[in-house]
ZAMARGU-4260 file (C-alpha; in steps of 0.2 Angstrom, whole numbers, plus 5000, padded with zeros to 4 digits):
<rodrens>
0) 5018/4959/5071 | 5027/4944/5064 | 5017/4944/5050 | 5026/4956/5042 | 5016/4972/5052
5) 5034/4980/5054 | 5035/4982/5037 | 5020/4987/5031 | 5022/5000/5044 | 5041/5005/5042
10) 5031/5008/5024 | 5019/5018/5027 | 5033/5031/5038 | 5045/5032/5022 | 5030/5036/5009
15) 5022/5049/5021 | 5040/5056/5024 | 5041/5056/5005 | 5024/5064/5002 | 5027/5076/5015
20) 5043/5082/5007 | 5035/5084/4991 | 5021/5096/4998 | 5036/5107/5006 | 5045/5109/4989
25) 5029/5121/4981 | 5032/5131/4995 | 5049/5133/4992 | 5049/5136/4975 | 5036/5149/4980
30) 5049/5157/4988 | 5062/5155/4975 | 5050/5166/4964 | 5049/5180/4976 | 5068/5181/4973
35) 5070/5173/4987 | 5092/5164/4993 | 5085/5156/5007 | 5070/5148/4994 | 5082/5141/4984
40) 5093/5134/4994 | 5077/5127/5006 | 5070/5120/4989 | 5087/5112/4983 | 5091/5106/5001
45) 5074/5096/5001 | 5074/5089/4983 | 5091/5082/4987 | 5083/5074/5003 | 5067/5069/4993
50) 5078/5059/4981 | 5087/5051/4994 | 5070/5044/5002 | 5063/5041/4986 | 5077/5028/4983
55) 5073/5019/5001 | 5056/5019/4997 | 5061/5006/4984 | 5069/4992/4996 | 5054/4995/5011
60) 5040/4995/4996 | 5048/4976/4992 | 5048/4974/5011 | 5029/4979/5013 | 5027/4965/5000
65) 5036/4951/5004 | 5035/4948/5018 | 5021/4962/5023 | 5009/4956/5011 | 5006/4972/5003
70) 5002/4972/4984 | 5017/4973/4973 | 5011/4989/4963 | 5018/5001/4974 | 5034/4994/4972
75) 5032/5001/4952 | 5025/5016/4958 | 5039/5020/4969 | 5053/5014/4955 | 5044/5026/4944
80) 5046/5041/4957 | 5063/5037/4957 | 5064/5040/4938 | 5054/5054/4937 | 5063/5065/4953
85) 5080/5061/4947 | 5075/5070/4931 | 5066/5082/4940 | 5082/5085/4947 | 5092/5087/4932
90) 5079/5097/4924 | 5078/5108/4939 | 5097/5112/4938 | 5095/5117/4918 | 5081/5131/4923
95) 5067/5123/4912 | 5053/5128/4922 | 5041/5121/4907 | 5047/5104/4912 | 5050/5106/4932
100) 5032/5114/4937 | 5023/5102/4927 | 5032/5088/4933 | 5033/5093/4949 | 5015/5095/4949
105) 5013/5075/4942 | 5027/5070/4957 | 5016/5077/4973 | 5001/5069/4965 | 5007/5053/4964
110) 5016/5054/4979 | 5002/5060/4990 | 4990/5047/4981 | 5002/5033/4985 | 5003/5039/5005
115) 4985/5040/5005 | 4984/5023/5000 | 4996/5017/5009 | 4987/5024/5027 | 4972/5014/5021
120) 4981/4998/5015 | 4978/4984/5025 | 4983/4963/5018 | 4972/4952/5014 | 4965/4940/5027
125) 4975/4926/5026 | 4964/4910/5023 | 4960/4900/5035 | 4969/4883/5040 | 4959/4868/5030
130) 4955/4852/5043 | 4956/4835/5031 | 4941/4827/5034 | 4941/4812/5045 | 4938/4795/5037
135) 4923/4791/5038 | 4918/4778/5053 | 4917/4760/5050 | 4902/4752/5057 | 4905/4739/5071
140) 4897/4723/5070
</rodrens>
């Protein structure tokens, strides 16, 4: 895997971690809406988690670029996930639950589209090694 292979992979664990978590976090907020302690504190406990992969996402997604020969795209895509959870975050501590579900609904999408991209993802063929042409051969007389 010296050709970057590590990385690629290392990115494809972090952003199916990172999907993963998100999927937990309807769950949980199912729960909190049954009145539910343990809910809240299962929901809160992952979304601190889920931000704290979000933010390594970033570095392994410019690892999966250079030198893993990914696309650089998921690089934005994961900055913006950053963004858009540590407001989630914050909106989620003030009770708008007109902001959070909606967004929250936006974060999983995105989240699980990126992973099931980045199962898929493969670099493209590196081209192959041009040969000069020979000189062309002098008659002998």
């Amino acid at each position: 895997m010296g050709d970057g292979g590590a990385f690629r992979a290392l990115f494809r664990v972090v952003v199916l971690l990172h999907a993963a978590l998100t999927l937990v976090q309807p769950v949980a907020a199912g729960a909190v809406l049954q009145a539910s302690t343990v809910g809240l504190a299962v929901h809160q406990a992952v979304g601190g988690v889920l931000l704290l992969v979000a933010f390594v996402q970033v570095p392994v997604a410019v690892l999966a670029w250079r030198p893993g020969r990914l696309p650089a795209w998921p690089i934005a895509v994961s900055a913006g996930l950053v963004v858009v959870e540590t407001a989630q975050v914050a909106v989620g501590a003030t009770g708008v639950l007109a902001v959070h579900v909606p967004l929250g609904v936006a974060i999983v999408g995105a989240a699980v589209g990126l992973a099931w991209w980045a199962v898929r993802a493969r670099p493209p063929a590196r081209p192959a090694r041009r040969v000069p042409p020979s000189p062309p051969r002098q008659a002998v007389r």
